[in-house]
C-alpha positions as CSV (number, residue, x, y, z in Angstrom):
1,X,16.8,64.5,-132.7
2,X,17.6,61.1,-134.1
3,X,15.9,58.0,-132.8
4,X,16.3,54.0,-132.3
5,X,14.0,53.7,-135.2
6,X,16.0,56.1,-137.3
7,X,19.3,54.2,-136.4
8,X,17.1,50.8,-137.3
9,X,16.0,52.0,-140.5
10,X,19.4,53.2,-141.7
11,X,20.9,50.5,-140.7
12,X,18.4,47.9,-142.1
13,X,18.2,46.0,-138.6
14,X,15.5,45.1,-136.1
15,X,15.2,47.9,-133.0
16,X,16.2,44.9,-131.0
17,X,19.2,44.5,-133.0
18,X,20.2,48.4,-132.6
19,X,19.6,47.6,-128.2
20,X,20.9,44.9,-128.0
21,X,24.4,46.8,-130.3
22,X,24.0,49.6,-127.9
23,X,23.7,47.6,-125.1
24,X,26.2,45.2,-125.3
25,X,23.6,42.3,-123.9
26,X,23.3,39.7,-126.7
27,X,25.7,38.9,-129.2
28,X,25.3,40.3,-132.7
29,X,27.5,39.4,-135.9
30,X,30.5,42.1,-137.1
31,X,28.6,42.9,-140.1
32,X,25.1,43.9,-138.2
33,X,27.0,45.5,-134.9
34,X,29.2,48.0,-137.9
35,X,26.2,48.5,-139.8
36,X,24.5,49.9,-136.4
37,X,27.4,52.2,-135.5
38,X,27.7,53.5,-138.7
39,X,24.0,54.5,-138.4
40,X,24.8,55.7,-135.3
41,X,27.5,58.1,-136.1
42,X,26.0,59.1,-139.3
43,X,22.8,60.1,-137.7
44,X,24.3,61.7,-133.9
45,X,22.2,59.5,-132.3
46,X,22.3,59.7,-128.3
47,X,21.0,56.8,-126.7
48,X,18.2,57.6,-123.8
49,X,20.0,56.4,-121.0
50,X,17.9,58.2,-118.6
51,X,14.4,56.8,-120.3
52,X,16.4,53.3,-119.3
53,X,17.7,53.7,-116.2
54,X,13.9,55.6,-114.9
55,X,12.4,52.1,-116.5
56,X,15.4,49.6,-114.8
57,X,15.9,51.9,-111.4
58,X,19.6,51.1,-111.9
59,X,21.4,54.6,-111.3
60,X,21.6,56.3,-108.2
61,X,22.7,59.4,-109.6
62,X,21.8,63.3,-109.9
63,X,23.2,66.4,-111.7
64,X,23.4,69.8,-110.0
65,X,24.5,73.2,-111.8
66,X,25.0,76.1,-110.3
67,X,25.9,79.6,-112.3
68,X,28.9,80.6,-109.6
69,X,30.1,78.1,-106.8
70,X,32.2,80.5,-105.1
71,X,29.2,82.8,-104.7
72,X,28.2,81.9,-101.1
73,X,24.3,81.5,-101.6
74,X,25.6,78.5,-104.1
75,X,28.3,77.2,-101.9
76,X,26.1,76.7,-98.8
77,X,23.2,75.1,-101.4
78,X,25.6,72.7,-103.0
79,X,26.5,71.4,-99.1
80,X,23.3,71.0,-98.1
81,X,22.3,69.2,-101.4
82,X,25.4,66.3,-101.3
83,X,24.7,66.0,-98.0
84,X,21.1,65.1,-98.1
85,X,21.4,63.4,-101.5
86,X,24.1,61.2,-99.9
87,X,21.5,60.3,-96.8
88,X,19.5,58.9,-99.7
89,X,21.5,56.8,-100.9
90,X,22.4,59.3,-104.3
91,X,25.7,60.4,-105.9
92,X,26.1,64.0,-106.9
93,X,27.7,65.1,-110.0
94,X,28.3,68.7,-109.5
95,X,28.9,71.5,-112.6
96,X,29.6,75.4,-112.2
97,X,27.9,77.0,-115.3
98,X,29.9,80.4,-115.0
99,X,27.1,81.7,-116.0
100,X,27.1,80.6,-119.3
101,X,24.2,79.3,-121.4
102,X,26.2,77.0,-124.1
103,X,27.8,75.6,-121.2
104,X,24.7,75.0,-119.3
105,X,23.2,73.1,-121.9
106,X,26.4,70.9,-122.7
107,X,26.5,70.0,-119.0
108,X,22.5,69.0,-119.4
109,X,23.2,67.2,-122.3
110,X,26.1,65.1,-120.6
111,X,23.8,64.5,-117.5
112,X,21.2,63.3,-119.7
113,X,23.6,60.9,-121.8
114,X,25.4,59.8,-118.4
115,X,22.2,58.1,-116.9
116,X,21.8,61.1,-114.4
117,X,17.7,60.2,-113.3
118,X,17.1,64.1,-112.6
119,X,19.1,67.8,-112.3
120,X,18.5,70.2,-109.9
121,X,19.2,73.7,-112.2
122,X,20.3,77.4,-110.9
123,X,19.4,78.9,-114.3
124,X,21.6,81.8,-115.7
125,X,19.9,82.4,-118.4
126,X,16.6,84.5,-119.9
127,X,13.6,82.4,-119.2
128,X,13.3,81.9,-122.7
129,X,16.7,80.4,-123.3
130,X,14.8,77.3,-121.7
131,X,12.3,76.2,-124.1
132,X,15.1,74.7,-126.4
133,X,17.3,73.4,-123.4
134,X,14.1,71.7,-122.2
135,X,13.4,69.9,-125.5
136,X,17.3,68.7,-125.5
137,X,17.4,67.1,-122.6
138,X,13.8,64.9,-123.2
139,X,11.9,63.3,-120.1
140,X,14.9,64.2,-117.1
141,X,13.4,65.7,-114.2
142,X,14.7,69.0,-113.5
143,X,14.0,71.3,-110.1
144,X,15.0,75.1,-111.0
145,X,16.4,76.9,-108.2
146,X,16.4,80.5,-107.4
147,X,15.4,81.8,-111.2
148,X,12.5,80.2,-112.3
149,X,12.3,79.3,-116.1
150,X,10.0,76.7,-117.1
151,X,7.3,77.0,-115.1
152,X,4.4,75.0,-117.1
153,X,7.1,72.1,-116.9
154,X,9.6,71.9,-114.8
155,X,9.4,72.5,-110.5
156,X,10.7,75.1,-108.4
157,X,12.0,76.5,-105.3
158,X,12.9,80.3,-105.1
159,X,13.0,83.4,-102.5
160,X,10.0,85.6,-102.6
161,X,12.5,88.1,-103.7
162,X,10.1,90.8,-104.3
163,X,9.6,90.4,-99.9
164,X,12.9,90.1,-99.4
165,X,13.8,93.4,-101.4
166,X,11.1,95.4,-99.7
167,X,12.3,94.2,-95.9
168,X,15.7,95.2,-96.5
169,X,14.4,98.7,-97.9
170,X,12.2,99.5,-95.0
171,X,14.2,98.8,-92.9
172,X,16.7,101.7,-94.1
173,X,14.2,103.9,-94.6
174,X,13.1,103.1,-91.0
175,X,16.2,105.3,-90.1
176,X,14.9,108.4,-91.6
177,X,16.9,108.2,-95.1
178,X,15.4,109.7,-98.5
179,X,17.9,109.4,-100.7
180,X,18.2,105.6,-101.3
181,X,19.7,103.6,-104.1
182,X,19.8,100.3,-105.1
183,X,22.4,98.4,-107.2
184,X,20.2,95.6,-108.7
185,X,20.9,92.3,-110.5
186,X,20.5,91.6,-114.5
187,X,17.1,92.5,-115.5
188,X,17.0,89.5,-118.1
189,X,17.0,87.4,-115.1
190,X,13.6,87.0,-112.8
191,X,16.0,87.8,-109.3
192,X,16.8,90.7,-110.4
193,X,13.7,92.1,-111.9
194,X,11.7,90.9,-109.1
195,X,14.4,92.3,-106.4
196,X,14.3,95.7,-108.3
197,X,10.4,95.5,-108.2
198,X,10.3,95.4,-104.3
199,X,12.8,98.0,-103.8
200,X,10.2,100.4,-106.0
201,X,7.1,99.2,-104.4
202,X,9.1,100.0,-100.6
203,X,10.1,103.5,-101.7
204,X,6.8,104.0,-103.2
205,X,5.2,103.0,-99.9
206,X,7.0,105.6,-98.1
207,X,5.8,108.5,-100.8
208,X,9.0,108.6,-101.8
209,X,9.8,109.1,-105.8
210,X,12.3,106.9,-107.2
211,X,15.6,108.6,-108.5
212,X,17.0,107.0,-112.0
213,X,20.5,108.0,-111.2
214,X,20.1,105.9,-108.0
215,X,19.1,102.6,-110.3
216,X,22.4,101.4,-111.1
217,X,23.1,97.1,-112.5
218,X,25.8,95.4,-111.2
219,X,25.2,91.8,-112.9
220,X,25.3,89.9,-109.6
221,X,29.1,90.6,-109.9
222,X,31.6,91.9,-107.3
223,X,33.2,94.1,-109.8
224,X,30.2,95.2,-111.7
225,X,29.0,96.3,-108.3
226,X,32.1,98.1,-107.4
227,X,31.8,100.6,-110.4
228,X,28.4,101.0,-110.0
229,X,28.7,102.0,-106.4
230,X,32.0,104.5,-107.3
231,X,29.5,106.0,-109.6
232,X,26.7,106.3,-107.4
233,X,29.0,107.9,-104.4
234,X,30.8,110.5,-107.5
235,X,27.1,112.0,-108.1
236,X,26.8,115.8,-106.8
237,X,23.9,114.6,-104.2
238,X,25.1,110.9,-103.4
239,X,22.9,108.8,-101.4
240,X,22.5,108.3,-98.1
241,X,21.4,104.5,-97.8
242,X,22.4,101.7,-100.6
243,X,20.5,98.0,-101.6
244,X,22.4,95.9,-103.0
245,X,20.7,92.4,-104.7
246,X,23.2,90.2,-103.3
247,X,26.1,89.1,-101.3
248,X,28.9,89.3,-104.5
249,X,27.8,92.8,-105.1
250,X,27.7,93.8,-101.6
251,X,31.4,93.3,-101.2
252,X,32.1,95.5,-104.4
253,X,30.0,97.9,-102.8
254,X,32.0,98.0,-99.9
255,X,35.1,98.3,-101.4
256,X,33.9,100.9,-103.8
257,X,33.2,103.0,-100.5
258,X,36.4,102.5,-98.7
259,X,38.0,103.9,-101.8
260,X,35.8,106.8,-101.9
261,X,36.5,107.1,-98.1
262,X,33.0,106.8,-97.2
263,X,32.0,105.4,-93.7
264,X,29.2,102.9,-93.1
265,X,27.3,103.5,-91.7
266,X,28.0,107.2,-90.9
267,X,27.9,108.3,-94.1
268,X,25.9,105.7,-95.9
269,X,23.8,102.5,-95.0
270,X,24.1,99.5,-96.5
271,X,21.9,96.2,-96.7
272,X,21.9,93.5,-99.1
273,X,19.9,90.5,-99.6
274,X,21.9,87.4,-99.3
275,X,23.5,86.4,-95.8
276,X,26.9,84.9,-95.7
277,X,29.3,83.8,-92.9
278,X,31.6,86.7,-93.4
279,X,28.9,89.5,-92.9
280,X,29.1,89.4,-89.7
281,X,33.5,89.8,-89.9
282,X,33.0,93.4,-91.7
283,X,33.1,96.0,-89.6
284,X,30.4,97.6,-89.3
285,X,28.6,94.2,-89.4
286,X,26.2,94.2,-91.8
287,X,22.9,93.7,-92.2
288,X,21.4,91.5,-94.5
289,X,18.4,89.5,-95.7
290,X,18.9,85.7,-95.5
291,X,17.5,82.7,-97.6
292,X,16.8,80.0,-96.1
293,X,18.8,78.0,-97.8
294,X,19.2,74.6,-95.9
295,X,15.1,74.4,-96.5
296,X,15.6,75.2,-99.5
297,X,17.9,72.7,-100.6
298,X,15.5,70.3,-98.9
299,X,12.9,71.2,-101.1
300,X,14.5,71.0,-104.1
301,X,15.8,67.9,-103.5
302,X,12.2,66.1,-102.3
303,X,10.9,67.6,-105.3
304,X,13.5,66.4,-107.7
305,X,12.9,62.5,-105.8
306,X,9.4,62.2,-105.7
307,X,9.7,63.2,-110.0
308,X,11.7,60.2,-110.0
309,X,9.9,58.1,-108.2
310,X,6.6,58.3,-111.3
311,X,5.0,61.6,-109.6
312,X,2.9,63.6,-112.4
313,X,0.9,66.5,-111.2
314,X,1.8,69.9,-112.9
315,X,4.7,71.5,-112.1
316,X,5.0,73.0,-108.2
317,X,6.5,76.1,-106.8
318,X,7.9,76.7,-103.8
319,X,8.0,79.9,-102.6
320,X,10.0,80.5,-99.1
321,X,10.0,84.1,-97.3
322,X,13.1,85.8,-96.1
323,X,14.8,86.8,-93.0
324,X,16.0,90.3,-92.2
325,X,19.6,89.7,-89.7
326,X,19.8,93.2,-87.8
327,X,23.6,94.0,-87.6
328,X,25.6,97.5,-87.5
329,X,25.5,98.7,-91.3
330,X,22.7,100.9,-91.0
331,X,22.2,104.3,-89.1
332,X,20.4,107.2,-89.1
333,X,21.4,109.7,-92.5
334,X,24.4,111.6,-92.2
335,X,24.0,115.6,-92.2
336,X,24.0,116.6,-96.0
337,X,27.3,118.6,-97.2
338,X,29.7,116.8,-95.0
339,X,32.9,117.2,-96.3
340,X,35.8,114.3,-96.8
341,X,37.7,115.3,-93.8
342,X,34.7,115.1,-91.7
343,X,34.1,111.9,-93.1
344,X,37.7,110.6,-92.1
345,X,37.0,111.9,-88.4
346,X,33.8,110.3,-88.4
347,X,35.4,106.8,-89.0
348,X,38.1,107.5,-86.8
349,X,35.7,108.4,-83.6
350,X,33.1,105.7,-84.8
351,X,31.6,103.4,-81.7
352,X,32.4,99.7,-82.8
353,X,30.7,98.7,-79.9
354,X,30.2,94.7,-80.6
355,X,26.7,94.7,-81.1
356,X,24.8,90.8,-81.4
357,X,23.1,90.1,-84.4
358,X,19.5,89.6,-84.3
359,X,17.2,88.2,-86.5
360,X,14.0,89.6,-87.6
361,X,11.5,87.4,-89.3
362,X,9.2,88.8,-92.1
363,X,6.1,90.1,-91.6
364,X,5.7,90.2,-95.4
365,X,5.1,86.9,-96.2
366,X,5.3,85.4,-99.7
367,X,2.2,85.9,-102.2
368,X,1.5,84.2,-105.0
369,X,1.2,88.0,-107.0
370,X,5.0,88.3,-106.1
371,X,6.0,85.7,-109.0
372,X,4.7,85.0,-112.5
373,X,4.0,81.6,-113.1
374,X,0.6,82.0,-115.3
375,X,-0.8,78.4,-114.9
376,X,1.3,76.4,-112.3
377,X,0.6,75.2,-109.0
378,X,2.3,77.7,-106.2
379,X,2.9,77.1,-102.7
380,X,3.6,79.6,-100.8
381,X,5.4,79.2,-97.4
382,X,5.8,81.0,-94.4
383,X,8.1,81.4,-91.8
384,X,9.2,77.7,-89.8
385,X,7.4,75.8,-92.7
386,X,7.5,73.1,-95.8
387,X,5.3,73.0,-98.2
388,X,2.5,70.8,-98.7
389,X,1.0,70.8,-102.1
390,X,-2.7,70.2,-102.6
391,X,-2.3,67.4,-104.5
C-alpha cells in the first residue's frame, strides 16, 4: 500500500508539499500540485483520513455493516445502534453486505477513506477472510458482532451460541422426543459451527446418538431452510422435534411443513434460536431463544467509543447468555405411523388456546470453553449484566 513518502518521492516534493496538495490548506504552485496528483494516481495512493481525523477529533462519524438487514436479529441491532450512536453525538453510515465478502471489504475500504473513526462489523465471511481485510483498512477501530473473526485484534460481542443451542434442545427433548433434528447454519461461519456444537453436546447429554440424516445446512437462509426441512419431513422415519439456527430459517421451516401438511406441534416441535416480533403471530406460537440484542448493541457500541477515544488493552470479548421464550410450538411426540389424514384431523381439532408467553432465563450460563479465542481477553456475562473488563 502506497504511502505519503512514496507519493513525495515520485513526485520529487517535500511530505509537506504532498499534505498540504491533499489537503487543500496552503497554497502550492500548478507545476508542484500536478506533479503530486500524478504521483497520486500513478501510485493508488489513499490518503489516511481516519489516522487524521483520530489525531484532529474532527469527524463524528461511524460505519456499521451488516450481512442481511431484513433478517430481524440485524434489523433490531441496526435500531438500537443509530439510536444510541445519535445520543452520542455520532452519525451512522449504514451498509448491508448481502453476505458478500468483496463487497464487505469495498464498504471497509470506503469507510476508511471517508474519515469514518471506527466500524462496528457482522462478518459474513470465514474467519480467515479477515486477516487481509484487517491489513486494508490500517489503524480503524472495528467491534465484530455475532461471528467473531479477529480475535487477537479486533473486539467483540457475540451470543454464547453454543448455550443458546443446547437450551433450545433440552427443552424439546424435555417433552419426551428422540428423534430430533437440527437445520444448522454454514459451518465456515463460527454461529453455525458453534450452534451445531450445542445441539450435539444436548443430545449427547440425554444418551441419545446423533442421526446424520437429521444434520441438515440451510445457510441462514429462508429458502435453504425450506428444502432442507422438505427433505428431512420426506425421510421413511421423519423426526419428531426440529432446531433450527435462526429466525430466517425457521420461517422456511415452517413453510416447508405446511406444504408437507405437518402440524406443529402435533406432529413435530419446533424451536429456533433467534426471537423476532412475528413469532409470537404464528400459530402455534413459537418458541424461541432470544439475544439480547439491545445489550448487545450497547456493548458494541461502548467498545467501539472507548477504541476511539486512545484505549489500548488487547482485544475484549463479550460474551452474553440467551433467553429461552416458552410459547406453543413444542409438545409432547406424536404417536409413530400416523398417517396424513390423521395429521389433517389433528390440525383441525388442535386447542389454540391463547397461551402467554413466558420467558425462561438460562441456567447455562456462558463459559469461556464455549468460544475460541486462543489469547484474548473474554468476558463472560450473565443474565441482567455488562461487562466489566479487568483492565
Amino acid at each position: 500500500m502506497a504511502t505519503m513518502k512514496d507519493v513525495a518521492r515520485l513526485a520529487d516534493v517535500s511530505l509537506a508539499t504532498v499534505s498540504a496538495v491533499l489537503s487543500g490548506s496552503t497554497y502550492v504552485s500548478p507545476d508542484l500540485t500536478e506533479r503530486v496528483r500524478v504521483a497520486v494516481k500513478a501510485l493508488g495512493y489513499a490518503p489516511n483520513t481516519v489516522a487524521s481525523s483520530l489525531k484532529k477529533g474532527t469527524t463524528k462519524l461511524l460505519g456499521l455493516v451488516v450481512p442481511d438487514i431484513t433478517n430481524p436479529f440485524f434489523t433490531e441491532f441496526v435500531h438500537s445502534i443509530q439510536k444510541r450512536a445519535h445520543a452520542q453525538g455520532y452519525s451512522l453510515l449504514l451498509f448491508d453486505s448481502d453476505r458478500d465478502l468483496e463487497q464487505e471489504r469495498a464498504y471497509l475500504r470506503m469507510l476508511r477513506a471517508h474519515l469514518a473513526v471506527g466500524t462496528i462489523l457482522c462478518a459474513s465471511a470465514p474467519e480467515e477472510a479477515y486477516d487481509k481485510v484487517r491489513s486494508e483498512i490500517g489503524i480503524m477501530p472495528v467491534v465484530t458482532v455475532d461471528h467473531v473473526v479477529c480475535p487477537n485484534e479486533w473486539d467483540s460481542v457475540a451470543l454464547d451460541n453454543v448455550a443458546a443451542a443446547r437450551l433450545a434442545v433440552q427443552h424439546i427433548l424435555e417433552f419426551g422426543h428422540r428423534r430430533v433434528a437440527i437445520i444448522s447454519g454454514p459451518q465456515n461461519l463460527l454461529p453455525g459451527r458453534d450452534r451445531l456444537r450445542g445441539f450435539t453436546q444436548a443430545i449427547a447429554a440425554a444418551n441419545l446418538p446423533v442421526n446424520p440424516d437429521y444434520v441438515r445446512q440451510g445457510a441462514f437462509g429462508e429458502q435453504d431452510a425450506h428444502t432442507a426441512a422438505l427433505e428431512l419431513m420426506s425421510l421413511p422415519e421423519p423426526p419428531s422435534a426440529i432446531f433450527v439456527a435462526n429466525n430466517q430459517m425457521l420461517i422456511g421451516t415452517m413453510r416447508a411443513l405446511a406444504e408437507k401438511r405437518f402440524t406443529c406441534p402435533t406432529d413435530v416441535s419446533v424451536t429456533a434460536i433467534d426471537d423476532f416480533p412475528w413469532a409470537n403471530a404464528f400459530s402455534p406460537a413459537l418458541t424461541t431463544v432470544r439475544q439480547p440484542v439491545d445489550a448487545m448493541a450497547e456493548a458494541a457500541l461502548n467498545m467501539l467509543l472507548e477504541r476511539i477515544r486512545g484505549d489500548e488493552r488487547s482485544p475484549r470479548h463479550m460474551v452474553f447468555p440467551p433467553e429461552l421464550v416458552v410459547r406453543q410450538s413444542c409438545s409432547s411426540p406424536a404417536a409413530v405411523g400416523k398417517t396424513e389424514s390423521q395429521r389433517i384431523a389433528s390440525a383441525t381439532a388442535r386447542d389454540s388456546s391463547g397461551k402467554k408467553s413466558r420467558v425462561k432465563k438460562t441456567d447455562i450460563a456462558g463459559t469461556e470453553e464455549n468460544i475460541d479465542l486462543p489469547t484474548a481477553a473474554r468476558i463472560t456475562l450473565r443474565p441482567g449484566t455488562l461487562g466489566k473488563t479487568d483492565g
